[in-house]
Each structure stands twice: as C-alpha cells, then as structure tokens.
HTML snippet that shows the backbone in 3Dmol.js (N, CA, C, O; Angstrom):
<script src="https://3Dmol.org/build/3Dmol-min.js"></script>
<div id="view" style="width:600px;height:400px;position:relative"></div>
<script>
const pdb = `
ATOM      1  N   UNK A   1     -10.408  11.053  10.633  1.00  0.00           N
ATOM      2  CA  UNK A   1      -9.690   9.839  10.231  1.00  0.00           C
ATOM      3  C   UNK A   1      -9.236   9.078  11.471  1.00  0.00           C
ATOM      4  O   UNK A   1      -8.806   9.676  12.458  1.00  0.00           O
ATOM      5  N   UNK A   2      -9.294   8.307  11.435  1.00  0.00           N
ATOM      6  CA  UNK A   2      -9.364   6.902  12.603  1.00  0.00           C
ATOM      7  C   UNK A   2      -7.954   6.564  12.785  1.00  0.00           C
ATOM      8  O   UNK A   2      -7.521   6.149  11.709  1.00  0.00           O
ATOM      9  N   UNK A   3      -7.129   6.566  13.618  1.00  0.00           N
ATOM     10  CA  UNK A   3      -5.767   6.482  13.707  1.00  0.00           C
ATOM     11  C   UNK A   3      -5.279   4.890  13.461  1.00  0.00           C
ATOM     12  O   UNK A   3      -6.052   3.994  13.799  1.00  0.00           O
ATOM     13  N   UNK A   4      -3.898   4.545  12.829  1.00  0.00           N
ATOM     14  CA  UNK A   4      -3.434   3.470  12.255  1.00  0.00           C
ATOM     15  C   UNK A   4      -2.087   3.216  12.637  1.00  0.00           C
ATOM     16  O   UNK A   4      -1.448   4.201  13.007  1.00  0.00           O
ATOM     17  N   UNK A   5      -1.473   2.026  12.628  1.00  0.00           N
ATOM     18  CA  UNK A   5      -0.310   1.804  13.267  1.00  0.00           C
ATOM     19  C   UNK A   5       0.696   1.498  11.869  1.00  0.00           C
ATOM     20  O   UNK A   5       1.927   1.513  11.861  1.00  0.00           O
ATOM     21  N   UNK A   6       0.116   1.320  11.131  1.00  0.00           N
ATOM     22  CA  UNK A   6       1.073   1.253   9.936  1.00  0.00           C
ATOM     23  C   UNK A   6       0.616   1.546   8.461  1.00  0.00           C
ATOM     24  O   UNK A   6      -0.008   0.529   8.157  1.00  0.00           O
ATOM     25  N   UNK A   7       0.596   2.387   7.397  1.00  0.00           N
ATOM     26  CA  UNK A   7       0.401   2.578   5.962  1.00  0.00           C
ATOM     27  C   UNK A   7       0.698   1.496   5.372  1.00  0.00           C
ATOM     28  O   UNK A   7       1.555   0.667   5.678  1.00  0.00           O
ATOM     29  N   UNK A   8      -0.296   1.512   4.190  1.00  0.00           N
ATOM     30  CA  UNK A   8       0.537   0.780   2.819  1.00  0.00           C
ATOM     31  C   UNK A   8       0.272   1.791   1.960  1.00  0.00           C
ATOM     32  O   UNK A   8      -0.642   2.530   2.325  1.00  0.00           O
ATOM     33  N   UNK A   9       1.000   2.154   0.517  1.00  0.00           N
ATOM     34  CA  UNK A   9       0.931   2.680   0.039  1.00  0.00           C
ATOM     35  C   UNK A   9       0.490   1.826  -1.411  1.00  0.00           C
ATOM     36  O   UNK A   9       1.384   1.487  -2.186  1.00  0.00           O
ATOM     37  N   UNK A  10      -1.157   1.466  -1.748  1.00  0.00           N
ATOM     38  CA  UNK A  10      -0.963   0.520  -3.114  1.00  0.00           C
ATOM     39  C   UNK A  10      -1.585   0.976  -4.364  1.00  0.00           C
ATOM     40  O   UNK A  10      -2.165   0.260  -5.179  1.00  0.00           O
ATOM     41  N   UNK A  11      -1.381   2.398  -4.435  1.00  0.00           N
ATOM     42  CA  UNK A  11      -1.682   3.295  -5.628  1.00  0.00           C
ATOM     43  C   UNK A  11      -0.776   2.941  -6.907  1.00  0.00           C
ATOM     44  O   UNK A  11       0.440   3.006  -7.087  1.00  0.00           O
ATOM     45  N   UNK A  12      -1.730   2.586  -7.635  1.00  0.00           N
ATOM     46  CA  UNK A  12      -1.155   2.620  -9.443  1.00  0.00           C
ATOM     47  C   UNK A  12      -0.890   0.659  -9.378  1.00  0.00           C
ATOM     48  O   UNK A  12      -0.407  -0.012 -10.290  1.00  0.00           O
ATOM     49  N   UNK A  13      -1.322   0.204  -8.190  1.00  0.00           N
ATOM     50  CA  UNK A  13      -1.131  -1.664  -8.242  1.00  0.00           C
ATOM     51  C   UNK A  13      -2.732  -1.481  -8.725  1.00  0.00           C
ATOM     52  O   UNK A  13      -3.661  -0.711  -8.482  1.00  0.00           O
ATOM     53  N   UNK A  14      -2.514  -2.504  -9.447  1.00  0.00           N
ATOM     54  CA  UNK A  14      -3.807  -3.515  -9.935  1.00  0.00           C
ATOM     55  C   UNK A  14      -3.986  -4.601  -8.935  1.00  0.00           C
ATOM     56  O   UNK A  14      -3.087  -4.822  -8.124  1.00  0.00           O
ATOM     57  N   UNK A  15      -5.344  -5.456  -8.939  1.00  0.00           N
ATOM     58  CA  UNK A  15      -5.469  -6.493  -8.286  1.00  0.00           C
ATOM     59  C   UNK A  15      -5.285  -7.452  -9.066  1.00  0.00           C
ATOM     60  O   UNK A  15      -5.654  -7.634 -10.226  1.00  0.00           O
ATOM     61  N   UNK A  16      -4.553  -8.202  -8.205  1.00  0.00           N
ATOM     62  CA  UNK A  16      -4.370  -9.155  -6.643  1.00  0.00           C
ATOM     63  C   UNK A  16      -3.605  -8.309  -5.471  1.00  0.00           C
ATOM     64  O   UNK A  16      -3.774  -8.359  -4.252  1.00  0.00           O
ATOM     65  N   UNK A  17      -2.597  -7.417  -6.345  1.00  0.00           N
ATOM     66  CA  UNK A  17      -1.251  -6.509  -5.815  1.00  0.00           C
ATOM     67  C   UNK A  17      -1.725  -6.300  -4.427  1.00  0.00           C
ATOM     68  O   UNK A  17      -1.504  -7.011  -3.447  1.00  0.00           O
ATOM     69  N   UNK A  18      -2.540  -5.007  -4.521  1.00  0.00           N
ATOM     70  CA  UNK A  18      -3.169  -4.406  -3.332  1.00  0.00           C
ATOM     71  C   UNK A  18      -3.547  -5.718  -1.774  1.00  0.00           C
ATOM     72  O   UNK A  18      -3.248  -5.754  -0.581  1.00  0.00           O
ATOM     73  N   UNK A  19      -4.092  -6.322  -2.435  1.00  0.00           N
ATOM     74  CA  UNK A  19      -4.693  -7.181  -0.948  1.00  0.00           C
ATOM     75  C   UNK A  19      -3.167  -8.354  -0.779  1.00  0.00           C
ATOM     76  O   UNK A  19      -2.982  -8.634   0.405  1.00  0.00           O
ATOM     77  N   UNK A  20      -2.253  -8.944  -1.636  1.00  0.00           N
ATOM     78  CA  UNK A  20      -0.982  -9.530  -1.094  1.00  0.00           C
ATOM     79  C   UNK A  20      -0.556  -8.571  -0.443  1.00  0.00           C
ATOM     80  O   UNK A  20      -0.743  -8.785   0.754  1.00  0.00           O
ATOM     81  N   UNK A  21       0.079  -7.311  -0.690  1.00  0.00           N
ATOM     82  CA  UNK A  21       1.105  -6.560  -0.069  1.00  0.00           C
ATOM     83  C   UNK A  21       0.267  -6.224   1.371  1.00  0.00           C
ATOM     84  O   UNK A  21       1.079  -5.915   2.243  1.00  0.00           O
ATOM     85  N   UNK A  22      -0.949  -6.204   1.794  1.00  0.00           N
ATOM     86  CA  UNK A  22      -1.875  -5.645   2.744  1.00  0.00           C
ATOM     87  C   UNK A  22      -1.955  -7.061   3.707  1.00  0.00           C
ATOM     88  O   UNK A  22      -2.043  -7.123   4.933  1.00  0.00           O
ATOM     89  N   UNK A  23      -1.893  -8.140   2.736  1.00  0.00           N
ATOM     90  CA  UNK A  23      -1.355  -9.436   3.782  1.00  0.00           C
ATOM     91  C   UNK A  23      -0.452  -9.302   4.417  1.00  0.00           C
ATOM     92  O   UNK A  23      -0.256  -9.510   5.614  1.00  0.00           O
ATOM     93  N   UNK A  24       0.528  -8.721   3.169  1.00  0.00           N
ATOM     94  CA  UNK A  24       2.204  -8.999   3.812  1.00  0.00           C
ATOM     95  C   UNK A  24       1.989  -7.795   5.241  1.00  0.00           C
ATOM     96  O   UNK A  24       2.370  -7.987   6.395  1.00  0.00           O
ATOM     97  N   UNK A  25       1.499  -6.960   4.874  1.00  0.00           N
ATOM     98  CA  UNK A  25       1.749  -6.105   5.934  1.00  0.00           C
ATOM     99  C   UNK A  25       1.467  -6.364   6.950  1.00  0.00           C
ATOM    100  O   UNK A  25       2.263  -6.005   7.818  1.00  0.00           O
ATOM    101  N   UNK A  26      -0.050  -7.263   7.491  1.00  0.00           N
ATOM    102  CA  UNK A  26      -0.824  -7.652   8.208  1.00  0.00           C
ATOM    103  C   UNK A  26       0.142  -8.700   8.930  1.00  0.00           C
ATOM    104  O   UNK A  26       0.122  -8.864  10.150  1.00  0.00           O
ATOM    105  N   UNK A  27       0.885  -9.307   8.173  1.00  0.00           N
ATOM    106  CA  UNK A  27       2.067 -10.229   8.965  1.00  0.00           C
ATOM    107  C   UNK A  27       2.696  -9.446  10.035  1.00  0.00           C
ATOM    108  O   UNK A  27       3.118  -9.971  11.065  1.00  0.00           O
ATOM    109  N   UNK A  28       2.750  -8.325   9.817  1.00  0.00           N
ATOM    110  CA  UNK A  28       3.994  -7.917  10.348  1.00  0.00           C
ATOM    111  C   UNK A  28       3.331  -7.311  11.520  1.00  0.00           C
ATOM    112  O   UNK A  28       4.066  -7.080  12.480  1.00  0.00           O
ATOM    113  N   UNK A  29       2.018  -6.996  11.628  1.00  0.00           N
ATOM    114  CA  UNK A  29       1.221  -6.328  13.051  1.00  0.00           C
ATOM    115  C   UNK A  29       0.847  -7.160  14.038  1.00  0.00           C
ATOM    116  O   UNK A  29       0.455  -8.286  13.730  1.00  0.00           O
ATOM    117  N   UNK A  30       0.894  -6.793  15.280  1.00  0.00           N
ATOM    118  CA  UNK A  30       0.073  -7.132  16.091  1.00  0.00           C
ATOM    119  C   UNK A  30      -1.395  -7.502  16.093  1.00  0.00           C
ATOM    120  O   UNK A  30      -2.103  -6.739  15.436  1.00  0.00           O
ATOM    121  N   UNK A  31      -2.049  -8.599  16.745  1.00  0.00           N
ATOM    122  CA  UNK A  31      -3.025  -8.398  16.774  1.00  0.00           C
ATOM    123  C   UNK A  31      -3.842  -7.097  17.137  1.00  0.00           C
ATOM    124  O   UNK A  31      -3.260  -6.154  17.673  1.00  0.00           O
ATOM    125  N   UNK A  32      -5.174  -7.045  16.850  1.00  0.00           N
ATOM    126  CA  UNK A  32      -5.526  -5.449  17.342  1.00  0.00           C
ATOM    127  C   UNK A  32      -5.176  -4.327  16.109  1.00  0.00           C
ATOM    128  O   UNK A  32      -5.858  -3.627  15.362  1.00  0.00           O
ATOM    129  N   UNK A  33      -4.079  -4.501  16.272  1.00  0.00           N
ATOM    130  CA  UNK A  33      -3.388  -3.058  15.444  1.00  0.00           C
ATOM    131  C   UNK A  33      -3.797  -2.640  13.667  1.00  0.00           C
ATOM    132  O   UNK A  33      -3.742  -3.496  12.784  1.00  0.00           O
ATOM    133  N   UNK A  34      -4.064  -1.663  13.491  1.00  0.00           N
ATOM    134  CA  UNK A  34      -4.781  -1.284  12.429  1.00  0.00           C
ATOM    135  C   UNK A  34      -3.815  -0.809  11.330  1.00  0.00           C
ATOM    136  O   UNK A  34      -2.939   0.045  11.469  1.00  0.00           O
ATOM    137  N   UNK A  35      -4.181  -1.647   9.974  1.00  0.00           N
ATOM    138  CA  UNK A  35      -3.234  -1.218   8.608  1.00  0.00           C
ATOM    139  C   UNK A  35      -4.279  -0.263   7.612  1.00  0.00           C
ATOM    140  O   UNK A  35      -5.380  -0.652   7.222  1.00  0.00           O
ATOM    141  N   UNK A  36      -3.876   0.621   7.405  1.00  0.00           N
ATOM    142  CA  UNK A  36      -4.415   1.422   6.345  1.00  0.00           C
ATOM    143  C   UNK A  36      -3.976   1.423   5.493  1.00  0.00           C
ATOM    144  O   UNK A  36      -2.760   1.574   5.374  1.00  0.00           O
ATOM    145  N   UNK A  37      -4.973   1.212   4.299  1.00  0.00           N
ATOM    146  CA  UNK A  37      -4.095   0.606   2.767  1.00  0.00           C
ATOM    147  C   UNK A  37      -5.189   1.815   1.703  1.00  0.00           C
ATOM    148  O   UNK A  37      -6.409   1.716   1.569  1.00  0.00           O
ATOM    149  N   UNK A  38      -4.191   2.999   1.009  1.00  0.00           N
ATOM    150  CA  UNK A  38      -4.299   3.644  -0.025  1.00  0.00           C
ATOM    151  C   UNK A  38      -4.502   3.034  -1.480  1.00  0.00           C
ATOM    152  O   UNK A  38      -3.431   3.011  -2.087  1.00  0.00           O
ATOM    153  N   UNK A  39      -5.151   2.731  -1.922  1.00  0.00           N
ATOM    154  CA  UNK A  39      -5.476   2.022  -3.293  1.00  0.00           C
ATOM    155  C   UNK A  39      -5.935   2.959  -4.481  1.00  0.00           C
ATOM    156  O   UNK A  39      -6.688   3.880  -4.166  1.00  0.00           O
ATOM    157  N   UNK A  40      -5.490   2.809  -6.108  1.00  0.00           N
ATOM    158  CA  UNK A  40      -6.103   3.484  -6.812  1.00  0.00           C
ATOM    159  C   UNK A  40      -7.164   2.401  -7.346  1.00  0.00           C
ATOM    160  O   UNK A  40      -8.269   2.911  -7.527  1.00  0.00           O
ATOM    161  N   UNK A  41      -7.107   1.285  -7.586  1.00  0.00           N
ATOM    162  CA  UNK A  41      -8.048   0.244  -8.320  1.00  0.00           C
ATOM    163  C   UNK A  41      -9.527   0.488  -8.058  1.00  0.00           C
ATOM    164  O   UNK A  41      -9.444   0.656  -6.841  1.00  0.00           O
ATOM    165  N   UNK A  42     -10.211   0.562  -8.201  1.00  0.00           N
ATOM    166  CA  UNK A  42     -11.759   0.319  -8.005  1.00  0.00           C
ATOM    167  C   UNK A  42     -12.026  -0.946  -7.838  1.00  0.00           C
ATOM    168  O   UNK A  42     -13.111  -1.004  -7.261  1.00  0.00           O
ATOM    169  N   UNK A  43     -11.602  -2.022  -8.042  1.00  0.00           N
ATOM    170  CA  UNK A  43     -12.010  -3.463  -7.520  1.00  0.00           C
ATOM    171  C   UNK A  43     -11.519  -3.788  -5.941  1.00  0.00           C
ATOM    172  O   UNK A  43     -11.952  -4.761  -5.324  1.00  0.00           O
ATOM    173  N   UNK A  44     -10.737  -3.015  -5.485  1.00  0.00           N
ATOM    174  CA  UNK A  44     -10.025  -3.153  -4.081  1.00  0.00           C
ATOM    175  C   UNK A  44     -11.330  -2.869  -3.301  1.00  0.00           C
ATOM    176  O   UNK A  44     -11.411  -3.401  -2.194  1.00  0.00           O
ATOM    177  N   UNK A  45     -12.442  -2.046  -3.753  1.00  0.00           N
ATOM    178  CA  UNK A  45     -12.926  -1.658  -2.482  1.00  0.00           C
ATOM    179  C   UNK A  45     -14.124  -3.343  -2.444  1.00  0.00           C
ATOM    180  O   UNK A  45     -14.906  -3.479  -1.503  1.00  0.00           O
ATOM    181  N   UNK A  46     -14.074  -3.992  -3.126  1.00  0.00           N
ATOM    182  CA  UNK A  46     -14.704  -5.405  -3.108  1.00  0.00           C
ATOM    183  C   UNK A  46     -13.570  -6.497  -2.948  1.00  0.00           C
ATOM    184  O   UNK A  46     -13.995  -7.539  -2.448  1.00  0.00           O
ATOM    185  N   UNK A  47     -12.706  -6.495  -3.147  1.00  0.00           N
ATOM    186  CA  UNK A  47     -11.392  -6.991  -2.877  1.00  0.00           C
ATOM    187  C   UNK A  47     -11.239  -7.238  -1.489  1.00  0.00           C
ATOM    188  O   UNK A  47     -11.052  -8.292  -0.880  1.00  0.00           O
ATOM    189  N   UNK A  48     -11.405  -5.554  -0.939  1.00  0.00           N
ATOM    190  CA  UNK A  48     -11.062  -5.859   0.613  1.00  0.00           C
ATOM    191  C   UNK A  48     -12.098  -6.087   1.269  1.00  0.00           C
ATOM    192  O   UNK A  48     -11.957  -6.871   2.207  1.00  0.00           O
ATOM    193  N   UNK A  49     -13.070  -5.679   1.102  1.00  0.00           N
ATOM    194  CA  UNK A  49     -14.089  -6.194   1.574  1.00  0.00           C
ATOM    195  C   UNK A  49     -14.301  -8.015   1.589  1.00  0.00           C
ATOM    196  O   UNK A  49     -14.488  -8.765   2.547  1.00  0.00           O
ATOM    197  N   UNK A  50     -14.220  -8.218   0.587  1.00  0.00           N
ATOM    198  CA  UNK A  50     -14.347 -10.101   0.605  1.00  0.00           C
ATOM    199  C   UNK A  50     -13.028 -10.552   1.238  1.00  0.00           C
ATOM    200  O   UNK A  50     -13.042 -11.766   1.439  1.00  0.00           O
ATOM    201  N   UNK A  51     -11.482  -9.735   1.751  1.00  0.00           N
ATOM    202  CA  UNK A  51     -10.807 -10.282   2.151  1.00  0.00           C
ATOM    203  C   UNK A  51     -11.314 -10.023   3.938  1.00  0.00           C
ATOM    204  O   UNK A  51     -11.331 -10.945   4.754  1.00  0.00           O
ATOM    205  N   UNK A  52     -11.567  -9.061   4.155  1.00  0.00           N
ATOM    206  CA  UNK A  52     -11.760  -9.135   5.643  1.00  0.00           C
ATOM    207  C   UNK A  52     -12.457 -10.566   5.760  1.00  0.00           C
ATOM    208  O   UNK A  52     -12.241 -11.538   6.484  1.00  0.00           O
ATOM    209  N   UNK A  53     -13.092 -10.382   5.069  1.00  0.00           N
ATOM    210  CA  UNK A  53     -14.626 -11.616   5.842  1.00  0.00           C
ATOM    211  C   UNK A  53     -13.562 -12.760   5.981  1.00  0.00           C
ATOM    212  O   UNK A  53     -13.387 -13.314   7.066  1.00  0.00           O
ATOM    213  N   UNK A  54     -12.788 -13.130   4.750  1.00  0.00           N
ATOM    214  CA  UNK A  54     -12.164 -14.191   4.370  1.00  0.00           C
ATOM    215  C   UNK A  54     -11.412 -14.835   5.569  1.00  0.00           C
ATOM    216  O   UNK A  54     -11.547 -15.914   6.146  1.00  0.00           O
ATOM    217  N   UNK A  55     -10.339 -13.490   5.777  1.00  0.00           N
ATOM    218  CA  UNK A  55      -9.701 -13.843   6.860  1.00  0.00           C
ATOM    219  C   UNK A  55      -9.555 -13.094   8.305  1.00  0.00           C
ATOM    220  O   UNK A  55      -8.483 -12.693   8.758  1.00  0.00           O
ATOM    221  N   UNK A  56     -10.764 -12.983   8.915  1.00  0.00           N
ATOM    222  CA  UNK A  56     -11.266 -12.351  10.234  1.00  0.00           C
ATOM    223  C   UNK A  56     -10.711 -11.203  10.588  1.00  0.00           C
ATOM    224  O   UNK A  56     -10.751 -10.868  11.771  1.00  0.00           O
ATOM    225  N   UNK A  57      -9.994 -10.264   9.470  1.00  0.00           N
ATOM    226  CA  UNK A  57      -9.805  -9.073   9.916  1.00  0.00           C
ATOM    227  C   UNK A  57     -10.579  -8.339   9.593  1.00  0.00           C
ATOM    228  O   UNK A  57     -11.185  -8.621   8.559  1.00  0.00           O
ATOM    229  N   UNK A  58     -10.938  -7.032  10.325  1.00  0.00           N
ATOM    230  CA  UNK A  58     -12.178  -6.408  10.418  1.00  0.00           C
ATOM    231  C   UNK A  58     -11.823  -5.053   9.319  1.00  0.00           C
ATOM    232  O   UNK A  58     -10.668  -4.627   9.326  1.00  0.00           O
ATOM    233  N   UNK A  59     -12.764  -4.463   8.471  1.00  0.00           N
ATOM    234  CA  UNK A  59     -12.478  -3.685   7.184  1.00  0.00           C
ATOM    235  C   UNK A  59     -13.377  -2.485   8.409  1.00  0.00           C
ATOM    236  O   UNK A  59     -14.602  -2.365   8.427  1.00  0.00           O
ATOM    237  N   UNK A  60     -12.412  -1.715   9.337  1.00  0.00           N
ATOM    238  CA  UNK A  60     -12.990  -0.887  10.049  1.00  0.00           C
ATOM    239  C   UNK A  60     -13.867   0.033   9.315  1.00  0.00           C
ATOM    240  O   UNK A  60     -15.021   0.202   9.706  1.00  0.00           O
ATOM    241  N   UNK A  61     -13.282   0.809   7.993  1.00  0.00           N
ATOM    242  CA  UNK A  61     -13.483   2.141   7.412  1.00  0.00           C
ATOM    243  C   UNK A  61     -13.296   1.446   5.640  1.00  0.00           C
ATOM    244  O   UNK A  61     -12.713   0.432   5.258  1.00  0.00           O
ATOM    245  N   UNK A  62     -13.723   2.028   5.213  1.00  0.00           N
ATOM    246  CA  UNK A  62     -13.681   2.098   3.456  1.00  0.00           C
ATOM    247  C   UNK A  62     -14.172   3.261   3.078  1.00  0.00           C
ATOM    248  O   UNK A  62     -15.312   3.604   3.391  1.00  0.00           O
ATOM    249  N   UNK A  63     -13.309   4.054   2.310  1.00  0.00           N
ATOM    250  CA  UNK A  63     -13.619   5.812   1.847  1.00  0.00           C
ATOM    251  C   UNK A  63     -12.509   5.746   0.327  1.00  0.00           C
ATOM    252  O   UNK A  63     -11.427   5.218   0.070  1.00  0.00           O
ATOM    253  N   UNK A  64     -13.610   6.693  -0.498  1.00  0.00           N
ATOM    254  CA  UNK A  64     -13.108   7.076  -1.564  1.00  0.00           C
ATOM    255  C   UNK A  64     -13.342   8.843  -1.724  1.00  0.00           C
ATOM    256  O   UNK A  64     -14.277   9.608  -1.484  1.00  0.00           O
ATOM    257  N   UNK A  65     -11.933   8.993  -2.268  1.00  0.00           N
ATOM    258  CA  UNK A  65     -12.456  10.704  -2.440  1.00  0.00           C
ATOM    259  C   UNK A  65     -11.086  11.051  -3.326  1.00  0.00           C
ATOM    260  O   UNK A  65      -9.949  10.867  -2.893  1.00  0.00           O
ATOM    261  N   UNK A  66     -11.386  11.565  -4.593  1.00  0.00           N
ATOM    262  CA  UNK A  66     -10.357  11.820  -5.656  1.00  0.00           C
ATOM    263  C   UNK A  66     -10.165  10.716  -6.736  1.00  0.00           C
ATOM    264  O   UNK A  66      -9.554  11.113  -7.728  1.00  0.00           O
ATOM    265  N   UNK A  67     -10.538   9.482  -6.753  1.00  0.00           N
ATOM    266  CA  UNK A  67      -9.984   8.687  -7.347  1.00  0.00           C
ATOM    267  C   UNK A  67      -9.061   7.599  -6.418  1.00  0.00           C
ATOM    268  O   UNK A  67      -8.701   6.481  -6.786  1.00  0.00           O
ATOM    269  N   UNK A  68      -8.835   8.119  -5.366  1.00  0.00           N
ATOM    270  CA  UNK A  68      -8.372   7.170  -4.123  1.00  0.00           C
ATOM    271  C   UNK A  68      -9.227   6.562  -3.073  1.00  0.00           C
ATOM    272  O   UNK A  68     -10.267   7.064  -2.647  1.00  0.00           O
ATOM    273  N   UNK A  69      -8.587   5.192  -2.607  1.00  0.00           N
ATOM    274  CA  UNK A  69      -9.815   4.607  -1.771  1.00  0.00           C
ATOM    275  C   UNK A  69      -8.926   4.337  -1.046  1.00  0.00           C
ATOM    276  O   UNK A  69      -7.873   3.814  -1.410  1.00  0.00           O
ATOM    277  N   UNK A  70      -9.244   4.682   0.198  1.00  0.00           N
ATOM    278  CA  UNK A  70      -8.721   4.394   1.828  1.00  0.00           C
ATOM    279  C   UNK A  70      -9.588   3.600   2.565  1.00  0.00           C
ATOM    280  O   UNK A  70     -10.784   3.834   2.736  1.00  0.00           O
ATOM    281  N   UNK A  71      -8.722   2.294   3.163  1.00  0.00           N
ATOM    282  CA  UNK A  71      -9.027   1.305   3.829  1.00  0.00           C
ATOM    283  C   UNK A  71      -8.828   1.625   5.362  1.00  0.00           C
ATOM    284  O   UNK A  71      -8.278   2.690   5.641  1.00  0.00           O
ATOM    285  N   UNK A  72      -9.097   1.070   6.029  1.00  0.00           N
ATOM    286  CA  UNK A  72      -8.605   0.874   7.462  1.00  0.00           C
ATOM    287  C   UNK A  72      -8.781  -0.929   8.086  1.00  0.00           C
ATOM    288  O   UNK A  72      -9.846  -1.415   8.468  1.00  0.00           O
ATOM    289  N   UNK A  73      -7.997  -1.352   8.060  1.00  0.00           N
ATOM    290  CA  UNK A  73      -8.220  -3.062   8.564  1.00  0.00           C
ATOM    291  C   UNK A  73      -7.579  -3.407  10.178  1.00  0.00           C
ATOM    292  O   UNK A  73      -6.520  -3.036  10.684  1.00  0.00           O
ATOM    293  N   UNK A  74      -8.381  -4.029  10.581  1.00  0.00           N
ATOM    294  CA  UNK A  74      -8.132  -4.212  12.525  1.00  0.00           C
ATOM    295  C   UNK A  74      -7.614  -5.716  11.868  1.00  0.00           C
ATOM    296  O   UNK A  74      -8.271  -6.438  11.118  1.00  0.00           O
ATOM    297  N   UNK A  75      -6.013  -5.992  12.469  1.00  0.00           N
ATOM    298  CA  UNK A  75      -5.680  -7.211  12.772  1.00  0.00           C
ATOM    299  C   UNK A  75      -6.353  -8.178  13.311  1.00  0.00           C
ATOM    300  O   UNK A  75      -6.393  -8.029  14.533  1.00  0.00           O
ATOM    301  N   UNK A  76      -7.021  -9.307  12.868  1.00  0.00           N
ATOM    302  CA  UNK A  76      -7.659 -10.152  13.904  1.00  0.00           C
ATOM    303  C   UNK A  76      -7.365 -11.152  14.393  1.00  0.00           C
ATOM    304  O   UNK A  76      -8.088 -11.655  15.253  1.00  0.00           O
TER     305      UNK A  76
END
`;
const viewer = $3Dmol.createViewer("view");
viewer.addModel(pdb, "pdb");
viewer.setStyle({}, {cartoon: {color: "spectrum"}});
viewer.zoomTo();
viewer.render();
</script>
C-alpha cells in the first residue's frame, strides 16, 4: 500500500457524497500530497475516476477487496 498524507473515511455514503467530501478534503492538502478515500458504493470507482481527469488530480491506485474500494489521489 502506497503511503498517504490524509484518509477519508466514505463507507455506507452514496454518490455524489464520496467525491464532495474527497474535494473537501483535497482543499485542505498540499499540492503533491496524497488523499486516500475508503468507499463502499460501486459507482465511486467511475466517479473517481472521471473526477481525477476532471480536475487534474491524479487517481494514483484504485483497489477493491471485500466489498470496499480504496482510492489513492495525488493533489494536483
């Protein structure tokens, strides 16, 4: 696992939930610095994917295992 400077925790959110709160978080980092966002939704892993592109942060990692999907996003 690829080291991260800050969690989100967005298990049991539905979308839109997951990718606002992963904004909000993204506010709060440095450029560079990497947010890892825990999701239960199955639309998040296309969610975040169309949000990186959207807004030039990079979707380092995308992994599912249990019913959970772990992100990794580089501030850009």
């Amino acid at each position: 696992m690829a080291e991260f400077d800050q969690e989100l925790d967005a298990r049991g959110l539905n979308c839109p939930l997951p990718i606002l709160r992963a904004k909000k978080a993204l506010n709060d980092l440095s450029s560079g610095q990497v947010l890892r966002i825990i999701a239960t939704d199955p639309g998040s892993v296309k969610d975040f994917d169309a949000f990186a592109q959207q807004t030039g942060n990079q979707l380092l990692e995308s992994t599912e295992a249990d019913g959970e999907f772990q992100f990794l996003l580089r501030k850009g």
